[in-house]
C-alpha positions, 0 to 999 in steps of 0.5 A: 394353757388350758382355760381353767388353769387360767381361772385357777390361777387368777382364783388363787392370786385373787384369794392370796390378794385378799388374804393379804388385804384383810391379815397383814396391817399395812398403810392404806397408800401401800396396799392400794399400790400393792392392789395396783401392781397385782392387777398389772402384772395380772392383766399382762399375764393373760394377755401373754397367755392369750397372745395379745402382748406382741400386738399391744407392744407394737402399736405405734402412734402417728 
């Protein structure tokens, strides 16, 4: 996947996440989960892209 289909998409999930933010009336507890979900699912996506979510999910402790 090229780079700025990368950046295209993060722009697009991060102005929707705003849009969301300032439009839709929610609780504040509700929205800052939602932020939080939105940022997780954005952090694994690029790290799958980037190829980085087989060694993440295969680090062992001790």
């Amino acid at each position: 996947m090229p780079l700025i289909e990368i950046v295209l998409v993060l722009i697009v999930v991060g102005v929707l996440l705003w849009l969301v933010n300032n439009y839709i009336p929610m609780a504040g507890p509700i929205k800052s989960l939602l932020n939080a979900v939105v940022v997780v699912v954005m952090v694994v996506w690029i790290l799958k892209v980037f190829g980085l979510w087989h060694y993440i999910t295969h680090i062992r402790a001790g």
